[in-house]
DSSP file (Angstrom, degrees, kcal/mol; ACC not computed):
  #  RESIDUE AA STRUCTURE BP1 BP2  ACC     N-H-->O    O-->H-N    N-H-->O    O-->H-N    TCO  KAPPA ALPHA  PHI   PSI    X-CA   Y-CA   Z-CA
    1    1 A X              0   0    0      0, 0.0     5,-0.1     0, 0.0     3,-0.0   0.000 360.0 360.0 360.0 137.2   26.6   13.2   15.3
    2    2 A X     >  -     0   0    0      1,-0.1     4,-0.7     3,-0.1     5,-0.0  -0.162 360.0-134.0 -29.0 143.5   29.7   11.6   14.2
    3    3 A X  H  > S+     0   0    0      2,-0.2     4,-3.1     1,-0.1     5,-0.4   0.877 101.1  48.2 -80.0 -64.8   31.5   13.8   11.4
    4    4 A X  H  > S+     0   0    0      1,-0.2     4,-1.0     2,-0.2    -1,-0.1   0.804 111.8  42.3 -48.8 -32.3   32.1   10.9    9.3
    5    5 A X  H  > S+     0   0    0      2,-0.2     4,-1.0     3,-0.1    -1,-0.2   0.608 114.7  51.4-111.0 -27.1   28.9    9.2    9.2
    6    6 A X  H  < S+     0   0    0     -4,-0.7    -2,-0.2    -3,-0.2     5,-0.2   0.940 109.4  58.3 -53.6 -57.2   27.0   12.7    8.7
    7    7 A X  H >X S+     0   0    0     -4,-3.1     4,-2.7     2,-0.2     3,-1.0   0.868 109.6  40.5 -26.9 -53.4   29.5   13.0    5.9
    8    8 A X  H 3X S+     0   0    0     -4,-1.0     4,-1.1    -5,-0.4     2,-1.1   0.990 106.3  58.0 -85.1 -50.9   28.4   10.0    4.3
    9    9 A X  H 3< S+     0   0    0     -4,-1.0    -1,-0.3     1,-0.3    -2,-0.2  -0.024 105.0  58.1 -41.4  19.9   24.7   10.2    4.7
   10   10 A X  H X4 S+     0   0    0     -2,-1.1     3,-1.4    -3,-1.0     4,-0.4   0.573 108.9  46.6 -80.8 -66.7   25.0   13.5    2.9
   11   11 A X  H >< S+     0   0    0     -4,-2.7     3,-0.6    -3,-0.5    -2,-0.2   0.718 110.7  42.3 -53.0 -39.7   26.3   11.8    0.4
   12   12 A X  T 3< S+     0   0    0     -4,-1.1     4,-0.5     1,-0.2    -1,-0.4  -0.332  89.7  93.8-122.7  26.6   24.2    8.8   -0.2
   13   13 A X  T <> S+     0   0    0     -3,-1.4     4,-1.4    -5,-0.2    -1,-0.2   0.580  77.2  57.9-112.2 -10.1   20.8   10.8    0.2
   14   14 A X  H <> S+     0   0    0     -3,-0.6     4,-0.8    -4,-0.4    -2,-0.1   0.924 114.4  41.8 -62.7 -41.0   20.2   11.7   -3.7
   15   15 A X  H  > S+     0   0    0     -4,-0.2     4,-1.2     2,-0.2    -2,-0.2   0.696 115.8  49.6 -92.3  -4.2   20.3    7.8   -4.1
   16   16 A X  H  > S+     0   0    0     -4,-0.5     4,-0.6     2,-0.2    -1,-0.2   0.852 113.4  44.6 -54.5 -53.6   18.1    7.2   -0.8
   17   17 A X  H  X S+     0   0    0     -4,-1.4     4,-1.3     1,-0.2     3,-0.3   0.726 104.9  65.1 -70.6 -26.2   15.6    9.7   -2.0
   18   18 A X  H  < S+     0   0    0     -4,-0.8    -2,-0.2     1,-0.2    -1,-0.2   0.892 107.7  45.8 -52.0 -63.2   16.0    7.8   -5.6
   19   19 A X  H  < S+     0   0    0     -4,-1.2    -1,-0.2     1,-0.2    -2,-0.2   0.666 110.5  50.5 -53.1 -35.0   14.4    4.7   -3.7
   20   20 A X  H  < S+     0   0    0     -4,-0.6    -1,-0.2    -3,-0.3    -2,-0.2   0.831 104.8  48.7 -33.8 -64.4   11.9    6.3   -2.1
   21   21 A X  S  < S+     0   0    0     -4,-1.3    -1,-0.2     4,-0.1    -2,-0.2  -0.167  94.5 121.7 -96.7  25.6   10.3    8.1   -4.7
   22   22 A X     >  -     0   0    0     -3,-0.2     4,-0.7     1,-0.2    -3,-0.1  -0.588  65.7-129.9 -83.3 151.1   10.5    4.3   -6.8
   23   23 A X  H >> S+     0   0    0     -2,-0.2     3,-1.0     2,-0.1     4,-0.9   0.976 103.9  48.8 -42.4 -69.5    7.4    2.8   -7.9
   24   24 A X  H 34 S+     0   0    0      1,-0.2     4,-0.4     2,-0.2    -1,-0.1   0.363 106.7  53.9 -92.5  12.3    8.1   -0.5   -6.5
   25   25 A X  H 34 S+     0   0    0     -6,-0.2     3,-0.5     2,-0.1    -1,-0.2   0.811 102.2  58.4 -34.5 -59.3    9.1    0.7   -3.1
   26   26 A X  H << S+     0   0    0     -3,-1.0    -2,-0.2    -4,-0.7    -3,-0.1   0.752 106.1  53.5-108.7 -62.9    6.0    2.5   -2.8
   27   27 A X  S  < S+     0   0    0     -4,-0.9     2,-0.8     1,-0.2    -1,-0.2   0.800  81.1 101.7 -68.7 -26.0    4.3   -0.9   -3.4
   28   28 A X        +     0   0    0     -3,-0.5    -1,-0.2    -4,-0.4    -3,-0.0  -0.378  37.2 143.7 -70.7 111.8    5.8   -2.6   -0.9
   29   29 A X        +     0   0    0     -2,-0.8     2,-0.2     3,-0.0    -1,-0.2   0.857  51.1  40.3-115.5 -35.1    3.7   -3.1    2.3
   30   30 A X  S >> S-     0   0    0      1,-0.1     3,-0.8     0, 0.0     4,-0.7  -0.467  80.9-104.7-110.8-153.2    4.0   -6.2    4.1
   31   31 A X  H 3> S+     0   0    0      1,-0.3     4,-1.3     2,-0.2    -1,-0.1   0.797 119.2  49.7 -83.5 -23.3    6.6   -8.3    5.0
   32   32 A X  H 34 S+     0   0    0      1,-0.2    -1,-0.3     2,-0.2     4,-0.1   0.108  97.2  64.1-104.7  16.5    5.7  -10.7    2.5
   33   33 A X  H <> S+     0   0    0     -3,-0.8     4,-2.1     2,-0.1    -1,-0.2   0.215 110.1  43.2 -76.5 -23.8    5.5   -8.4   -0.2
   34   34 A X  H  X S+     0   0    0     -4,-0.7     4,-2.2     2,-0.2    -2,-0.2   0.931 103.7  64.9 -76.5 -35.6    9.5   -7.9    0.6
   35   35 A X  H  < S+     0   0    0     -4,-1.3    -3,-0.2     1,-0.2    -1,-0.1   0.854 108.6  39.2 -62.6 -51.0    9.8  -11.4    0.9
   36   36 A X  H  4 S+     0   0    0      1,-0.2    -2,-0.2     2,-0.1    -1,-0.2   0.976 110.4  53.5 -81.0 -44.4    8.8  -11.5   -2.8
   37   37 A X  H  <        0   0    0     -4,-2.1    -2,-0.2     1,-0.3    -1,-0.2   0.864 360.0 360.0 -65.2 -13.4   10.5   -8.9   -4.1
   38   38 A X     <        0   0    0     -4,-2.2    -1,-0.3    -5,-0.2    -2,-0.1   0.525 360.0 360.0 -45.6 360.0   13.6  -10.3   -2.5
């Protein structure tokens, strides 16, 4: 894997995992539940 783009996906995986582990992530199941939260 690229150095640079490993580099950053280290970085940026506390706030990834942040997203995850959301409530209203979680809830979202179809496409038209994105559609609204959009």
């Amino acid at each position: 894997m690229n150095v640079r783009l490993k580099r950053i996906q280290t970085a940026i995986e506390p706030l990834r995992q942040e997203i995850i582990n959301h409530k209203v992530y979680s809830e979202i199941k179809t496409l038209r539940d994105l559609k609204i939260f959009m």
